[in-house]
C-alpha positions in Angstrom: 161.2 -49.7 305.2 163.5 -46.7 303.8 166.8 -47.1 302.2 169.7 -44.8 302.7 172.9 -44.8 301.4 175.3 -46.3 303.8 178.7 -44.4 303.6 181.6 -46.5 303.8 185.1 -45.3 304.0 186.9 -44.7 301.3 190.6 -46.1 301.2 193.3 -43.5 301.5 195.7 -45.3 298.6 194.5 -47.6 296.7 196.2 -51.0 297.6 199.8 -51.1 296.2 200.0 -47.9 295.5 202.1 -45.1 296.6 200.3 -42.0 298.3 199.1 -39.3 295.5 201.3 -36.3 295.7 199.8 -32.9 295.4 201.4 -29.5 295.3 199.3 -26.3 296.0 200.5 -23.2 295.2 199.8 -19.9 297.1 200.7 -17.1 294.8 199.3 -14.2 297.7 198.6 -14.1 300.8 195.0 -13.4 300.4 192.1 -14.2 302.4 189.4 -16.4 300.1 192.4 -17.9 298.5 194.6 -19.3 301.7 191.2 -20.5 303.2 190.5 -22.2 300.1 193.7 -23.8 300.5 193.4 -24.8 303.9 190.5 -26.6 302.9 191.6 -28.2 300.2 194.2 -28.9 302.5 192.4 -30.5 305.0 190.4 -32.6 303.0 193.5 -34.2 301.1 195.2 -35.2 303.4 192.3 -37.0 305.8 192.4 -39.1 302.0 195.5 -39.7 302.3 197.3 -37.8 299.6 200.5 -36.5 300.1 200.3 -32.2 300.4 203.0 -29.8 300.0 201.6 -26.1 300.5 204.4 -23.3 298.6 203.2 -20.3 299.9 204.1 -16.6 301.8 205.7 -17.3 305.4 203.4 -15.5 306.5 200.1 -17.6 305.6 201.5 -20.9 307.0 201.5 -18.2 310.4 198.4 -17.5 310.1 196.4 -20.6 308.4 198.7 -23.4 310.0 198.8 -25.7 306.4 201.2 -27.9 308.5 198.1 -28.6 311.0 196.3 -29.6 308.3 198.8 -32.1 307.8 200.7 -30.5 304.8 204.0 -30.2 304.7 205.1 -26.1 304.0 207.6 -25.0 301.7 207.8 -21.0 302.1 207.4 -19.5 298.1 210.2 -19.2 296.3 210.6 -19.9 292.8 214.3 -22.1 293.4 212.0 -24.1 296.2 209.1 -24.6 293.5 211.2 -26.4 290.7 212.3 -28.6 293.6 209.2 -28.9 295.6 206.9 -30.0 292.3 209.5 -32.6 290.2 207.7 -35.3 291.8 204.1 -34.0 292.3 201.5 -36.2 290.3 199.4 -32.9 290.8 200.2 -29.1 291.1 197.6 -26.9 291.4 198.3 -23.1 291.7 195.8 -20.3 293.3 196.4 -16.5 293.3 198.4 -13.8 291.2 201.6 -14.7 289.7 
């Protein structure tokens, strides 16, 4: 008789607790990075944490963050003060 590990879901807040709020800045437009992103992304939020993607207009056009379930904020600096005062974690990728 084998044993495997049996996968069992993980909770997407732990109970009581408010969502985790992430932040995830894209400094460029590039390629690796706004993939990575979208991954990171993706992955998030089916865990339930809260994702805000600041990035180009024209990588939320082209990578759809918001179908990932993020919600976008198009880069600029005035939006960034805003966008990460309540962020438990911001983590920036790219040039700047």
């Amino acid at each position: 008789m084998s044993s495997s590990p049996v996968s069992t879901p993980v909770p997407a807040q732990p109970y009581g607790r408010p969502p985790l709020r992430t932040v995830q800045v894209l400094g460029g437009a590039g390629a690796g990075s706004s993939a990575h992103v979208r991954s990171l992304t993706t992955g998030l939020a089916a865990r339930g944490v809260r994702v805000t993607v600041c990035a180009p207009v024209e990588a939320e056009g082209e990578y759809d963050f918001t179908g990932a379930g993020a919600q976008f904020t198009p880069d600029a600096v005035s939006a960034l003060r805003a966008v990460c005062a309540g962020a438990d974690v911001v983590h920036a990728h790219g040039p700047r």
